[in-house]
VOZA-531901 format. One record per residue: residue in three letters; z, x, y of N, C-alpha, C, O in turn. Coordinates in steps of 0.001 Angstrom, whole numbers. Each point is the difference from the previous one (the first is absolute). Last residue first. Layout:
<atoms>
{"ALA", {Z, X, Y}, {Z, X, Y}, {Z, X, Y}, {Z, X, Y}},
...
</atoms>
This chain:
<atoms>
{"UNK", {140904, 116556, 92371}, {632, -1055, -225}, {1716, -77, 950}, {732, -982, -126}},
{"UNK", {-6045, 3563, 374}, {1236, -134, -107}, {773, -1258, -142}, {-363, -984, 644}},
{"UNK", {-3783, 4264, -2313}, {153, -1072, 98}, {1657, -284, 307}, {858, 188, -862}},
{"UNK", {-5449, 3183, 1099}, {1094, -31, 343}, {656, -1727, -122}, {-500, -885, 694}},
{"UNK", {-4118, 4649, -1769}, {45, -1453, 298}, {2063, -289, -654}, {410, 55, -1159}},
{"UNK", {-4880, 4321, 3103}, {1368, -604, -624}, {321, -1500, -422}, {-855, -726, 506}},
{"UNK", {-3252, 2778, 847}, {276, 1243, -627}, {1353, -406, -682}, {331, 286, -1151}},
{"UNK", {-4523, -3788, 3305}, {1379, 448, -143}, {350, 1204, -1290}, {-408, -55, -1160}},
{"UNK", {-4561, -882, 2902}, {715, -60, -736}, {1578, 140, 340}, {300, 1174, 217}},
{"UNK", {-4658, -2492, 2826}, {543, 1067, -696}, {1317, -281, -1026}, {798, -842, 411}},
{"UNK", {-5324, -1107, 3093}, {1272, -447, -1192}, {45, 1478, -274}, {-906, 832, 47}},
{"UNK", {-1311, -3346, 4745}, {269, 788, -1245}, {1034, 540, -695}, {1090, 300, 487}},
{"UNK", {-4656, -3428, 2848}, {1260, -216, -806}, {-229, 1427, -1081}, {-862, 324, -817}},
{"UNK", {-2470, -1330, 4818}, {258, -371, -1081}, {1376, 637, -261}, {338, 1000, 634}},
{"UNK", {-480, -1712, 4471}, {-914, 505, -1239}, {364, -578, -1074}, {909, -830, -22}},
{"UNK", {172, 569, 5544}, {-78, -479, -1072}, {-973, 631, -1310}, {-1210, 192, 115}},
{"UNK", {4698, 2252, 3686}, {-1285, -1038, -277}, {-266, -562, -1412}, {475, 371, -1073}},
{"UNK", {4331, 1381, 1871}, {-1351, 659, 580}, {-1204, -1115, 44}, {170, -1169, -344}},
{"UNK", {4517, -740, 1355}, {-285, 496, -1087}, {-1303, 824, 314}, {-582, -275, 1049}},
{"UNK", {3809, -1346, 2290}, {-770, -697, 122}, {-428, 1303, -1408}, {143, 1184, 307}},
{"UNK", {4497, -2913, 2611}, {-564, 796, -489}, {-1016, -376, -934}, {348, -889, -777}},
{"UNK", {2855, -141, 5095}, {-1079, -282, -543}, {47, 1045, -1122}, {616, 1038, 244}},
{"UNK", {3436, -3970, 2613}, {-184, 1471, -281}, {-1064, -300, -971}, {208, -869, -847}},
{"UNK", {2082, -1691, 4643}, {-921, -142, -478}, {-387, 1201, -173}, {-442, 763, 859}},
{"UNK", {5295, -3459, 1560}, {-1643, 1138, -285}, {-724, -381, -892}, {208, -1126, -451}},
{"UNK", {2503, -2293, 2980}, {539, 1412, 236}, {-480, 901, -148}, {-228, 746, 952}},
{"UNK", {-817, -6039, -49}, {-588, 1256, -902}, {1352, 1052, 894}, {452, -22, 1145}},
{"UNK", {-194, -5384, -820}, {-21, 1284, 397}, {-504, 965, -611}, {331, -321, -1141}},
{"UNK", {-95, -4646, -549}, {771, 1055, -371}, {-179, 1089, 780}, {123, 949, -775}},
{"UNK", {-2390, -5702, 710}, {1311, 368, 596}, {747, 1193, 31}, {922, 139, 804}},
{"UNK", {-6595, -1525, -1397}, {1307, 36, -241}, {928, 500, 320}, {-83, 1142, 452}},
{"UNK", {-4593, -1549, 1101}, {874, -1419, -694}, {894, -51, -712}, {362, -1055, -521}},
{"UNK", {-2522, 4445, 3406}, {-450, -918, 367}, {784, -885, -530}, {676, -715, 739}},
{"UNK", {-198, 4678, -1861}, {1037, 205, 1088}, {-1081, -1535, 513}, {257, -141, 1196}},
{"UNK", {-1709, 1277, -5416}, {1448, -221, 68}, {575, -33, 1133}, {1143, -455, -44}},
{"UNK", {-6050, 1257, -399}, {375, -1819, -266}, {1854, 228, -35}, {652, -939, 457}},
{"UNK", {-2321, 5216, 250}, {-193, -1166, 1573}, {441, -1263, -910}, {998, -666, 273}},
{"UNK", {-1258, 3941, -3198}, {1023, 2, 646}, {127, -427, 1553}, {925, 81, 808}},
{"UNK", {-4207, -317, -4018}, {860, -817, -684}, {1069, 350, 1146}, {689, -951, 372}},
{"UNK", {-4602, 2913, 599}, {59, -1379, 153}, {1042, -840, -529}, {155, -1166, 361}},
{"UNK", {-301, 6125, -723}, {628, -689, 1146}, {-451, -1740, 687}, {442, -638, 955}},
{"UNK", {-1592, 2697, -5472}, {1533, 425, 47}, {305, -946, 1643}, {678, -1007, 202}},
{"UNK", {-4858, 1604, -1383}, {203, -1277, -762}, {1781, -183, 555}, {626, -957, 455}},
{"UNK", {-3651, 4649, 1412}, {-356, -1659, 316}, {1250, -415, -816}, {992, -192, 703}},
{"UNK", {-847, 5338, -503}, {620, -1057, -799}, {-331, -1134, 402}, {975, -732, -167}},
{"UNK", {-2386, 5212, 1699}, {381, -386, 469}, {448, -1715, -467}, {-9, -898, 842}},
{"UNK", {-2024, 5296, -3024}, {1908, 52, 250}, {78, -1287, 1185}, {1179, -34, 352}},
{"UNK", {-3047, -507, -4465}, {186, 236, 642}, {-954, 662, 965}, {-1216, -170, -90}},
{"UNK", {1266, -4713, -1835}, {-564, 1336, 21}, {1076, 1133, 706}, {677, -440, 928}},
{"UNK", {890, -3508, -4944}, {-367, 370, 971}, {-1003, 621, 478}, {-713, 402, -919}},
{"UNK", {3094, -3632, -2893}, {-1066, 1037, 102}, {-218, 149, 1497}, {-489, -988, 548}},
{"UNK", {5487, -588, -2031}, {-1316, -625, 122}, {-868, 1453, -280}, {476, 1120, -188}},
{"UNK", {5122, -3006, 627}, {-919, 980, -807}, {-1469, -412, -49}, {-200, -975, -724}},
{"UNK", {5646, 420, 2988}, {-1332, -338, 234}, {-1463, 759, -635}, {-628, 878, 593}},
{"UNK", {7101, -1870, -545}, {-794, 927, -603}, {-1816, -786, 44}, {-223, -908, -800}},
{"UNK", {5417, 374, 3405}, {-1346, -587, -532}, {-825, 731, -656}, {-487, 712, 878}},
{"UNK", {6629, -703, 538}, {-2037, 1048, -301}, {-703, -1123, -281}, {560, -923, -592}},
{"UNK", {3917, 502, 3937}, {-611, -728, -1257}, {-1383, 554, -237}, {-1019, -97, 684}},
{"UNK", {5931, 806, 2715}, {-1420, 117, -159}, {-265, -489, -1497}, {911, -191, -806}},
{"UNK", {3246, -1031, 4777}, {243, 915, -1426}, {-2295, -581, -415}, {-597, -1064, 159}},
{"UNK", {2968, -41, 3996}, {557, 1291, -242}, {-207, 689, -1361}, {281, 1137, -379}},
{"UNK", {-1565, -5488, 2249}, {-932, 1376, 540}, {872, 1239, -270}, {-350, 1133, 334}},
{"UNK", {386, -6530, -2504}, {1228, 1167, 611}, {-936, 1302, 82}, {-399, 604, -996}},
{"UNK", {-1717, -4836, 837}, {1100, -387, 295}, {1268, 1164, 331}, {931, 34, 806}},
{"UNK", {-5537, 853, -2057}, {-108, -614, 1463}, {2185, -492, 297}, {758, 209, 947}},
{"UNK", {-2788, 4626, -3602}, {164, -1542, -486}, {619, -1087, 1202}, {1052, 201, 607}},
{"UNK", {-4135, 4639, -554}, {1118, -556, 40}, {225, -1560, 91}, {-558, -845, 700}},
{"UNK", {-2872, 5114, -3685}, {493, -1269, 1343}, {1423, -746, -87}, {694, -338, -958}},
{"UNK", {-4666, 4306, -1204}, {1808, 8, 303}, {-209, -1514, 1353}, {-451, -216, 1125}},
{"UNK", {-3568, 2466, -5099}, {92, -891, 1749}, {1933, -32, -552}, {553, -148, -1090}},
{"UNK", {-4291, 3068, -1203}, {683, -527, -47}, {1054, -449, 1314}, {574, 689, 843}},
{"UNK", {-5600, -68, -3615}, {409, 340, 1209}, {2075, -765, -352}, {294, -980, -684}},
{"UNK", {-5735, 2787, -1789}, {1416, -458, 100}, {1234, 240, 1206}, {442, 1068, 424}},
{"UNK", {-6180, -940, -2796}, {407, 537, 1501}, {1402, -413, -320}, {-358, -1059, -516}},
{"UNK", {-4296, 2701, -2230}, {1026, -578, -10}, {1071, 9, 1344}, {101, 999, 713}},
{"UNK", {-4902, 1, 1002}, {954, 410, -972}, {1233, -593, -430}, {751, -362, 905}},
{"UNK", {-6350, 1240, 1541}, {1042, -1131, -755}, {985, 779, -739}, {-292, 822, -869}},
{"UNK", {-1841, 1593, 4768}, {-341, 100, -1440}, {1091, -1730, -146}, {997, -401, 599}},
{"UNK", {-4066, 3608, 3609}, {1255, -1380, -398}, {-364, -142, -1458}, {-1133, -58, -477}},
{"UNK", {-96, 5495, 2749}, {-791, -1697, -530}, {1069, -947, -347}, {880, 412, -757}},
{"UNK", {-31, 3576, 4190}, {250, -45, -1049}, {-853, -1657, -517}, {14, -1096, 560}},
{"UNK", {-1781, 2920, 4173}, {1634, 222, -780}, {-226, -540, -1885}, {-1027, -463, -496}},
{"UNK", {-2415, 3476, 3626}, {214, -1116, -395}, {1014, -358, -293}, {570, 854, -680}},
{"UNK", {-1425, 2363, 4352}, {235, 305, -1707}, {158, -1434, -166}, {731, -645, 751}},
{"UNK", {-2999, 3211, 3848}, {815, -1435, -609}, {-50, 452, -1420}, {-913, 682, -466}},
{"UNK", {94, 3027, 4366}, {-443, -506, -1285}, {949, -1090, -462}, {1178, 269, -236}},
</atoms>
C-alpha cells in the first residue's frame, strides 16, 4: 500500500546561511534569507543557494532552515504584560 506523502504547503521559510569570507576563510559571516516557500522540499531556498555557489565568492559553511506553520489567517491575542526597560 503507497501512502500519499504529506501535501507541499507554502511556508514562511528563514534560512540562516554561515559563510566564509573570501579574503580571510578563517573567520565566517551570517546571511539571514527570508522568502515564501514550499515545504519540505524548499525550490526557492535551494535556487538561491545554487545562484550563491554560482556567483559568489564566499564558500557556504551551513545553512540552518526554519520554516513557520502554513499559511493562515493572523491571529491576535492580547498581551497579559507590557514591560518597559530602560
Amino acid at each position: 500500500m503507497h501512502l500519499p506523502s504529506r501535501p507541499r504547503e507554502w511556508r514562511l521559510t528563514t534560512a540562516e546561511i554561515l559563510y566564509r569570507l573570501p579574503d580571510h576563510p578563517g573567520l565566517l559571516q551570517t546571511f539571514i534569507w527570508q522568502d515564501y516557500d514550499l515545504a519540505p522540499q524548499f525550490p526557492e531556498l535551494r535556487r538561491f543557494l545554487a545562484f550563491w555557489r554560482r556567483e559568489l565568492d564566499g564558500p557556504l559553511h551551513s545553512v540552518r532552515v526554519a520554516a513557520a506553520d502554513s499559511l493562515a489567517r493572523g491571529r491576535w491575542r492580547h498581551a497579559g504584560h507590557l514591560l518597559t526597560l530602560q
